[in-house]
KEMARVEX-638596 format. One record per residue (C-alpha): residue number from 0; residue in three letters; chain; x negated, y, z negated. Coordinates in Angstrom, 2 decimals, always signed. Layout:
REM residues N
+-----+------+------+---------+---------+---------+
! pos ! code ! unit !       X !       Y !       Z !
+-----+------+------+---------+---------+---------+
! NUM !  Ala !    A !       X !       Y !       Z !
...
+-----+------+------+---------+---------+---------+
REM end
This chain:
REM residues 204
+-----+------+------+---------+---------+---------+
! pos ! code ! unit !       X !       Y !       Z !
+-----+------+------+---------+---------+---------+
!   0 !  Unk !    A !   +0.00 !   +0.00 !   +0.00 !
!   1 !  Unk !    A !   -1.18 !   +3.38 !   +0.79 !
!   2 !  Unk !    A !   -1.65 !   +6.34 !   -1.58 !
!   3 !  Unk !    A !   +1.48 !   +7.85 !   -0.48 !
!   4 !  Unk !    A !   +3.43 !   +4.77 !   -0.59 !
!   5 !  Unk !    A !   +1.89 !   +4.53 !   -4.17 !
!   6 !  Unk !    A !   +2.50 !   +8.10 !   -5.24 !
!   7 !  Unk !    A !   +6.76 !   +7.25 !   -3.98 !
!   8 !  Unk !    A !   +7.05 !   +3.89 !   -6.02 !
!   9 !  Unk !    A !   +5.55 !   +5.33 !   -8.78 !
!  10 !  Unk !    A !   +8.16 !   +8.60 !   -9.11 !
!  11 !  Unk !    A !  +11.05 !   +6.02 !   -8.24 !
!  12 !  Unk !    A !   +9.57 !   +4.29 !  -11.32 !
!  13 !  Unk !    A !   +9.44 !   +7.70 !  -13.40 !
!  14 !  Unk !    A !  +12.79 !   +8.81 !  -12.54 !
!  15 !  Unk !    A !  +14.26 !   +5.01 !  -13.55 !
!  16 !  Unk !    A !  +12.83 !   +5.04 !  -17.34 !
!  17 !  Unk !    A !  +13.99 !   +8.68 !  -17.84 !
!  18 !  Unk !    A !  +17.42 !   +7.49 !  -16.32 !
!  19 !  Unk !    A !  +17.53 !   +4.54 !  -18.69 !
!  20 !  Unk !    A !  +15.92 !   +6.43 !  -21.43 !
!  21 !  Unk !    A !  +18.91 !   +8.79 !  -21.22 !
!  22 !  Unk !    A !  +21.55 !   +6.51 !  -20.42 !
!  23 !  Unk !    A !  +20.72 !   +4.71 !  -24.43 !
!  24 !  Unk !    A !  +20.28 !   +8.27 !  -26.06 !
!  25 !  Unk !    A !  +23.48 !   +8.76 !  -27.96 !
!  26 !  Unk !    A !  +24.51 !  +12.17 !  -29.85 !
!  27 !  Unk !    A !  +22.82 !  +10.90 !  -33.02 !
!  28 !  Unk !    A !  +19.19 !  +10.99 !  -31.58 !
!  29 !  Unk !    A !  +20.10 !  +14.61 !  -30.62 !
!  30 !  Unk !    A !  +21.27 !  +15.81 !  -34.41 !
!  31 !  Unk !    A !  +18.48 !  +14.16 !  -35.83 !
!  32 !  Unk !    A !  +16.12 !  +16.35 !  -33.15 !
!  33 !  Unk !    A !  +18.34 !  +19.45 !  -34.52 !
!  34 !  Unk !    A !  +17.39 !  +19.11 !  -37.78 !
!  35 !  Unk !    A !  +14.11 !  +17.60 !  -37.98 !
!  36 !  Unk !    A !  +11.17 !  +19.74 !  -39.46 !
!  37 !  Unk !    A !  +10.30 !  +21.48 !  -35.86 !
!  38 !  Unk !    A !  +13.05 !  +22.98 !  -35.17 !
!  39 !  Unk !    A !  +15.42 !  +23.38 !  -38.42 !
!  40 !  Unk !    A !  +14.20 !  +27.06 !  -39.18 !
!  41 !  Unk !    A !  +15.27 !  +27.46 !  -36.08 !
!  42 !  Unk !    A !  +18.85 !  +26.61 !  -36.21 !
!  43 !  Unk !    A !  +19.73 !  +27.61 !  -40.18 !
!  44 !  Unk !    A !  +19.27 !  +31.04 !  -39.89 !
!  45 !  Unk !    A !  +21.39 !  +31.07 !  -36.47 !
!  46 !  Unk !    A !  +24.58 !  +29.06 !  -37.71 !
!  47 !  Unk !    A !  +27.84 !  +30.47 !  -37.82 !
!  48 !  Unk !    A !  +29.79 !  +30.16 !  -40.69 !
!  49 !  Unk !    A !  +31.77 !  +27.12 !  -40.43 !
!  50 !  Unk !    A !  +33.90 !  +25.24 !  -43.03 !
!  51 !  Unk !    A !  +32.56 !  +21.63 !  -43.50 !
!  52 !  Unk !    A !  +35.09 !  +19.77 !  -40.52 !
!  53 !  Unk !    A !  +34.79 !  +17.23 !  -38.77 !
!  54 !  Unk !    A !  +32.87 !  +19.19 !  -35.80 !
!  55 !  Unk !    A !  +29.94 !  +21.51 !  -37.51 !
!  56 !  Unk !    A !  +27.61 !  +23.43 !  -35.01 !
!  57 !  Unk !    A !  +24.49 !  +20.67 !  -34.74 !
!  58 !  Unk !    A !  +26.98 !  +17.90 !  -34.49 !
!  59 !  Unk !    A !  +29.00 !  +19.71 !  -31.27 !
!  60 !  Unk !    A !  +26.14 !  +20.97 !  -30.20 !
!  61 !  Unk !    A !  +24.66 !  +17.25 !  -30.21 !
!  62 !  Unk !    A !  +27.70 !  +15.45 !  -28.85 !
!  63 !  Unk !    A !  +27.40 !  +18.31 !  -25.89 !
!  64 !  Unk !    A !  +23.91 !  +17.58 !  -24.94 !
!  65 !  Unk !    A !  +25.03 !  +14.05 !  -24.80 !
!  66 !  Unk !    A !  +27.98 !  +14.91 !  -22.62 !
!  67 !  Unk !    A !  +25.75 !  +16.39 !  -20.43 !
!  68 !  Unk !    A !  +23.68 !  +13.27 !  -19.76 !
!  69 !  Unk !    A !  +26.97 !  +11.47 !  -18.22 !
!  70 !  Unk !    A !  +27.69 !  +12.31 !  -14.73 !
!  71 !  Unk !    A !  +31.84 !  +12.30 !  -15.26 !
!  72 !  Unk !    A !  +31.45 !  +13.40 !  -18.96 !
!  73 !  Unk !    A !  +32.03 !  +10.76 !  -22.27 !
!  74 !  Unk !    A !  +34.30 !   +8.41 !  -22.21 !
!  75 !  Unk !    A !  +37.11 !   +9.89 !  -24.94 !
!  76 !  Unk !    A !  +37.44 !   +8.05 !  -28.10 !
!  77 !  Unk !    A !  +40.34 !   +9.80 !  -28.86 !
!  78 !  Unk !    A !  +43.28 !  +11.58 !  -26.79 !
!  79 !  Unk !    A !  +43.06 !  +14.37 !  -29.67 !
!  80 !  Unk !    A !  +39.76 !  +15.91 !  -28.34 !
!  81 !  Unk !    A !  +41.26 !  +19.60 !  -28.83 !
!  82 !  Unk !    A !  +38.75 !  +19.80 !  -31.86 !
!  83 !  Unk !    A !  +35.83 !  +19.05 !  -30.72 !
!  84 !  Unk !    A !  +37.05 !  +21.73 !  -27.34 !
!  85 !  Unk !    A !  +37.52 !  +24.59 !  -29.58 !
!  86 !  Unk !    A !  +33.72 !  +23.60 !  -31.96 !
!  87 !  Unk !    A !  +32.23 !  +23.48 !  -28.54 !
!  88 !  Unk !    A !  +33.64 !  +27.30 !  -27.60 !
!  89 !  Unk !    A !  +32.28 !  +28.51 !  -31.34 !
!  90 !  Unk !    A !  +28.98 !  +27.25 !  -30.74 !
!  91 !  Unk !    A !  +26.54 !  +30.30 !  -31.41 !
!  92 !  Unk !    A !  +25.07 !  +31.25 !  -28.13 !
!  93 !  Unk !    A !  +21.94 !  +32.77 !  -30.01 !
!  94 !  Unk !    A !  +21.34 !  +29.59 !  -31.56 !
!  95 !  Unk !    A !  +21.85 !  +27.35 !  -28.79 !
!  96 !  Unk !    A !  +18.89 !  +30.09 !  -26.77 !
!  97 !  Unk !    A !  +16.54 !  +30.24 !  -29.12 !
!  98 !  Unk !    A !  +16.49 !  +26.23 !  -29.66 !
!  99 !  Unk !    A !  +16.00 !  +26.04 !  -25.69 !
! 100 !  Unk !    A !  +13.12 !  +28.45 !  -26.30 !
! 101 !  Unk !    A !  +11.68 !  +26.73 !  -29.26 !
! 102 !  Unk !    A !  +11.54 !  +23.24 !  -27.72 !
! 103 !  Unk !    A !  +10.50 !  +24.00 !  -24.43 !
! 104 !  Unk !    A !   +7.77 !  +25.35 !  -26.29 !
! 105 !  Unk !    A !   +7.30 !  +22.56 !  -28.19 !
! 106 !  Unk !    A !   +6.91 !  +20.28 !  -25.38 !
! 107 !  Unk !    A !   +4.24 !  +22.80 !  -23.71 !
! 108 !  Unk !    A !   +2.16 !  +22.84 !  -26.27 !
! 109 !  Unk !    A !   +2.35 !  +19.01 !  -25.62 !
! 110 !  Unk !    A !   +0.79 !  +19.21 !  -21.96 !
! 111 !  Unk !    A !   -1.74 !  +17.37 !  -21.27 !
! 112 !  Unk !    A !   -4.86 !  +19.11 !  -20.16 !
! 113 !  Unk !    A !   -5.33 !  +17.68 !  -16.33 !
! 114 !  Unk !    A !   -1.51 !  +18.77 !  -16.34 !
! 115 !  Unk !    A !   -2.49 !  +22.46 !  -15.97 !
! 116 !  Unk !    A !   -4.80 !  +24.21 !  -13.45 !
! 117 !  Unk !    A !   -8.75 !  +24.65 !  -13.82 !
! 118 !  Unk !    A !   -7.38 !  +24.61 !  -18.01 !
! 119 !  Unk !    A !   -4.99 !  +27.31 !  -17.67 !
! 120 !  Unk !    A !   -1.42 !  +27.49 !  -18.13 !
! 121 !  Unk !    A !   +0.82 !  +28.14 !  -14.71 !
! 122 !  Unk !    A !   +3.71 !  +29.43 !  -15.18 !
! 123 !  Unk !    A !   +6.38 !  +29.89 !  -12.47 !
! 124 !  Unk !    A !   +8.54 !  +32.41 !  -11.76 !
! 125 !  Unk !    A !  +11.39 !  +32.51 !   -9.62 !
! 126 !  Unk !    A !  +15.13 !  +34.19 !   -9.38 !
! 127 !  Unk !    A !  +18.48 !  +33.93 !   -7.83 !
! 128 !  Unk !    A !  +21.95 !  +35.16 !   -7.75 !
! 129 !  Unk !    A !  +25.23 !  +34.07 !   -9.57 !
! 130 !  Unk !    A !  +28.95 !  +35.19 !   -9.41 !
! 131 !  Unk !    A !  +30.14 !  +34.40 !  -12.56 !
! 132 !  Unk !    A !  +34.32 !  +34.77 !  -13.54 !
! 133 !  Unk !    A !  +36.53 !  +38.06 !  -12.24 !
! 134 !  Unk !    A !  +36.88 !  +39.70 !  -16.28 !
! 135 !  Unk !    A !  +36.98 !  +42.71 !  -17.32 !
! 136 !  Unk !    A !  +34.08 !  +42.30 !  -19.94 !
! 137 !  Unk !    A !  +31.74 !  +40.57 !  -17.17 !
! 138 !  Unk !    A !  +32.97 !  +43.12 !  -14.40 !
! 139 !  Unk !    A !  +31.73 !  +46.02 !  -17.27 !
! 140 !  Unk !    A !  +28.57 !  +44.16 !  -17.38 !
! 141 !  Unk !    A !  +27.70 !  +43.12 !  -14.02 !
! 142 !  Unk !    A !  +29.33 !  +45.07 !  -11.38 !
! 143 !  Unk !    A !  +30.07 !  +42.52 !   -8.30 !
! 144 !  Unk !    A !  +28.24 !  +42.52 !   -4.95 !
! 145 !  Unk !    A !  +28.53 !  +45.77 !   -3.28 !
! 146 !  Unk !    A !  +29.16 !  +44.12 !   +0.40 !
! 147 !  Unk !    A !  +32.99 !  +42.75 !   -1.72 !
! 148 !  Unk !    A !  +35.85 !  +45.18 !   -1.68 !
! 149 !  Unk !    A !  +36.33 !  +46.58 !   -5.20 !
! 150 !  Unk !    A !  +39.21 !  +44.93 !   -7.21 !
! 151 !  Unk !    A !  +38.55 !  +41.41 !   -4.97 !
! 152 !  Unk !    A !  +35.17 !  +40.03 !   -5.73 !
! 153 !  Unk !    A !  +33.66 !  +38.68 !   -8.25 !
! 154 !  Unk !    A !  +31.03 !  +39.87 !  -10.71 !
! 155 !  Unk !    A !  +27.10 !  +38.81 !   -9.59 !
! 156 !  Unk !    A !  +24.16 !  +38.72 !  -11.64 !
! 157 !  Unk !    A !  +20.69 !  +38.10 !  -11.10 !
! 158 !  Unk !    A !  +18.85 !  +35.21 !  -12.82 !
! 159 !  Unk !    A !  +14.90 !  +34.71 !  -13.27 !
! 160 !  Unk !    A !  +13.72 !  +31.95 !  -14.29 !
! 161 !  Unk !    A !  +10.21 !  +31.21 !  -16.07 !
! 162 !  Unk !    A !   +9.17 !  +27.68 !  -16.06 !
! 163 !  Unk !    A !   +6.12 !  +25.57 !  -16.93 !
! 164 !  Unk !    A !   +4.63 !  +23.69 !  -14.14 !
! 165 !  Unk !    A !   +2.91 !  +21.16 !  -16.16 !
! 166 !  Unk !    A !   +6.26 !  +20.22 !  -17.53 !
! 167 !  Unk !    A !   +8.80 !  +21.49 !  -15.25 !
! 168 !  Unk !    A !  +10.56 !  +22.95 !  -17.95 !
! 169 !  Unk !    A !  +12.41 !  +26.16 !  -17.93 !
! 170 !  Unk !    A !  +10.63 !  +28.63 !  -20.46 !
! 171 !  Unk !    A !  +12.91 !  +30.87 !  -20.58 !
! 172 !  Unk !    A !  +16.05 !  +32.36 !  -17.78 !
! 173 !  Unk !    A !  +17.57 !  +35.60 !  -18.64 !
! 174 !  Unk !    A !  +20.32 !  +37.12 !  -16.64 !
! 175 !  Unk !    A !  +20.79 !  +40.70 !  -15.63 !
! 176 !  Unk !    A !  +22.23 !  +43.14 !  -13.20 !
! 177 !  Unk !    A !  +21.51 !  +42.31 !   -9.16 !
! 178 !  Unk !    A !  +21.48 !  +45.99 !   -7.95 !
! 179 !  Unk !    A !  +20.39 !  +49.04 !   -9.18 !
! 180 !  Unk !    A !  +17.35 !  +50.29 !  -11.32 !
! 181 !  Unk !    A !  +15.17 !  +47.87 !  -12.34 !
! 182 !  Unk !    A !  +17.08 !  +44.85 !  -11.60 !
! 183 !  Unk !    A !  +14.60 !  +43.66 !   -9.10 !
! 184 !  Unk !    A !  +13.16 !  +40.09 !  -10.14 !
! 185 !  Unk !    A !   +9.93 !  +41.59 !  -11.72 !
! 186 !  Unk !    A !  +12.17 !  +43.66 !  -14.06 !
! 187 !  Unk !    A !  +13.36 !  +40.59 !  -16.31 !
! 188 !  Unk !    A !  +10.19 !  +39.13 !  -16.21 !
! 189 !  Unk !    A !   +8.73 !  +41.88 !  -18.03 !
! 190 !  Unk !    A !  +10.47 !  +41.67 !  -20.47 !
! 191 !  Unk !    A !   +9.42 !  +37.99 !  -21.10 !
! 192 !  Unk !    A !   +5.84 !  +38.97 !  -21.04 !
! 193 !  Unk !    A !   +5.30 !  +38.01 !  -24.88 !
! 194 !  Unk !    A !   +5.92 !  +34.22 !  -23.64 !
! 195 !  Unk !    A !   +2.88 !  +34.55 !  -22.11 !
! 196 !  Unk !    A !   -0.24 !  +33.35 !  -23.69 !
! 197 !  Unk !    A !   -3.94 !  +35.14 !  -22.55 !
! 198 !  Unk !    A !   -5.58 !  +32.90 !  -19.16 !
! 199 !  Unk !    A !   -1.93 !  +32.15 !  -18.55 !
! 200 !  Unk !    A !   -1.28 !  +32.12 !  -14.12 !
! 201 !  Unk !    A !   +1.97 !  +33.40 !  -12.96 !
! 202 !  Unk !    A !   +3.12 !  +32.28 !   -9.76 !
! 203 !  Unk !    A !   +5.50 !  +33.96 !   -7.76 !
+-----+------+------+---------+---------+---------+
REM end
């Protein structure tokens, strides 16, 4: 076998143990990541007040990132899933960023050294452009596309995204206006510089 037939079976091989691996992760793997030593400052000082139910933050928020996994969503225990609907819409959105943040850092730091490039970090950096729903609080944020009529389009935003190449991960992926003063893709980025260590590369 060549090297390119090589390099081929070995990322079909790759993508099958991460595609097992997450097919026998259930939600309880995911709380115990939540709350383990690495990343439990993280998320105490972030929760919402909640009274002790049956859905707390870390437990939606783990049965969610196990939802995700599943390609038509998890099979319902129960018919009653109204409860778990409404814990998922009072999730903190600050907590659920900054624990995106803190363990894509995490797994950086965890990059192996041949992973990067002549030692350094590379970073990547790249944006795009979302319409996100017609309401009045988006439409006061994000002002839609100027080519739609007003009143009949829908709100757009521009999205940069920072991401590790060693890892692939996404470092961080704010959002922000798509026209008007600085709402180019550079803007965004700098305000993500203090993600960046010194000798990091930023790609473009």
């Amino acid at each position: 076998m060549d090297r390119k037939g090589q390099s081929q079976l070995n990322q079909r091989r790759s993508r099958s143990r991460i595609r097992r691996r997450a097919q026998a992760t259930d939600a309880v793997e995911f709380f115990n990541i939540l709350t383990s030593p690495q990343l439990l400052e993280t998320t105490e000082p972030l929760l919402s007040e909640h009274r002790e139910r049956l859905h707390p933050p870390t437990v939606t928020l783990s049965m969610f990132m196990r939802q995700t996994l599943e390609a038509d969503g998890l099979s319902a225990c129960s018919v009653r899933t109204g409860a778990y609907c409404k814990a998922r819409q009072r999730l903190p959105v600050e907590m659920v960023t900054a624990l995106t943040r803190q363990t894509v850092r995490l797994l950086s730091q965890k990059a192996l050294r041949p992973w990067q490039w002549r030692g350094r970090a590379v970073k990547l950096v790249d944006g795009t452009g979302l319409s996100m729903p017609d309401t009045p609080e988006n439409q006061a944020l994000y002002p839609q596309h100027s080519t739609q009529a007003p009143g009949v389009g829908f709100p757009f935003v521009r999205l940069v995204a920072v991401i590790c190449l060693a890892t692939g991960a996404a470092l961080d992926a704010p959002i922000g206006p798509h026209s008007g003063k600085g709402s180019g893709e550079l803007g965004p980025v700098r305000g993500l510089l203090d993600g960046f260590e010194p000798y990091d590369v930023m790609h473009r």
